[in-house]
N, C-alpha and C positions, 0 to 999 in steps of 0.2 A: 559522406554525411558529416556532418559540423556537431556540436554542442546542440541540443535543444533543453531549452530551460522553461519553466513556468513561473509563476506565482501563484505559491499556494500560503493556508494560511495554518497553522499548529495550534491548539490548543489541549489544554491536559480538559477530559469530561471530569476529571472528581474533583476538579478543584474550577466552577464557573466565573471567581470573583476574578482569578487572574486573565488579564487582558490575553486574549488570542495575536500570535504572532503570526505577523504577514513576512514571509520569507520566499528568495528567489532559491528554486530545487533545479538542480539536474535533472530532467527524466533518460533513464537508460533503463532500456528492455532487458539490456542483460543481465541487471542486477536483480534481485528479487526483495531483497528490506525494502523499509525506511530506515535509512542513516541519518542521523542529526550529529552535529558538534555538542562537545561538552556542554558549552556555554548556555546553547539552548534549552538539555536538559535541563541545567539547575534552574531558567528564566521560566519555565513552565513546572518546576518543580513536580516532575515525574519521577515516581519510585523507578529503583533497581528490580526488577522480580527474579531476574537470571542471570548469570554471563553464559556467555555463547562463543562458541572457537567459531572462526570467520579464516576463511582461507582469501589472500589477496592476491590482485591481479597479477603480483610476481612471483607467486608461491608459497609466501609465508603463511603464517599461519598464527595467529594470536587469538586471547580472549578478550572478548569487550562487554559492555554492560549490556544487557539487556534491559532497556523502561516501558513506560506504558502505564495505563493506555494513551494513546496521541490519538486525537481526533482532527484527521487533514481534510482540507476545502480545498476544493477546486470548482469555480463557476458555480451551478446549481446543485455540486455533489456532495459528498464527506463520507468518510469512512473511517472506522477504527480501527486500528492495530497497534501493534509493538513495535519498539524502535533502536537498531542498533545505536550505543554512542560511539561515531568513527568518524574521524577526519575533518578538515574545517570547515565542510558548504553541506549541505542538505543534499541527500543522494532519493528520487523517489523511484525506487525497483517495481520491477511487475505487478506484487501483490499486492498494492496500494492503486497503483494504477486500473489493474482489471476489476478492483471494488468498484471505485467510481468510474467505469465503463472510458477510461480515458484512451486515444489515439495520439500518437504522434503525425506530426505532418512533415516530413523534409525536405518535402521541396518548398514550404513556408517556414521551415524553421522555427515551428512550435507544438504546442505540448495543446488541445482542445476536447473539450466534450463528443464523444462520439458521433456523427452528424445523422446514424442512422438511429441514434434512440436521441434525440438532443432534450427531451423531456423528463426522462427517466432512465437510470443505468441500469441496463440489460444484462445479465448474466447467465451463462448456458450452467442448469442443473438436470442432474438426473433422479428420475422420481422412481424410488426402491419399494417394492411390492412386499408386504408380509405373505409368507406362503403360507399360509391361514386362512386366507381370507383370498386365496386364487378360486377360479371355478375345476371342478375338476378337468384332468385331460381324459379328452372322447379317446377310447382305446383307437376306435376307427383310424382318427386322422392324427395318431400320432406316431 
């Protein structure tokens, strides 16, 4: 399987005057950020709120900035999160992806809107019960 790339597009939400940036990302599953370049952070002028140690594909291991919030598009979707600053292309990892319900395709060699929600991004939640407010258990059938 080759490189699959998208276009999506960056923007900072607490600051709307500045223009949203349309940038070509990597998609890879096995990453899990959003990674951006230096450059981008300072063009969207995103705060630092953390650094974060980040271990790399050859073992190292360093800190880098943590910014944010970033609000990424793709087609009909968007989602926000935090964004590693690392390396010099836009990296779009899992968590960003599975927000806005995105697939890859490789044998098209690209990055699309899920085809089985193509209206709305679908996300598997589980709905957690106060045990309060269960009914009791039948001694019988338990």
């Amino acid at each position: 399987m080759g490189l699959i790339r998208g276009s999506v597009t960056l923007a900072n939400p607490t600051r709307p005057e500045l223009v949203p940036l349309p940038v070509s990302a990597l998609a890879d599953t096995g990453a899990v950020h959003l990674c951006i370049p230096e450059h981008l952070a300072i063009q969207l002028e995103l705060a630092e709120l953390e650094r974060r140690e980040v271990v790399l594909a050859d073992g190292r291991r360093r800190t880098v900035p943590y910014v944010g919030p970033v609000e990424v598009r793709f087609g009909n979707r968007r989602c926000f999160t935090g964004a590693m600053v690392l390396g010099n292309e836009v990296l779009l990892g899992a968590i960003p992806m599975e927000d806005m319900d995105l697939v890859l395709r490789p044998q098209l060699q690209s990055l699309e809107v899920n085809p089985e929600s193509p209206n709305l991004p679908t996300s598997v939640a589980m709905q957690v019960e106060d045990a309060r407010h269960r009914p009791p258990i039948d001694a019988g059938t338990a």
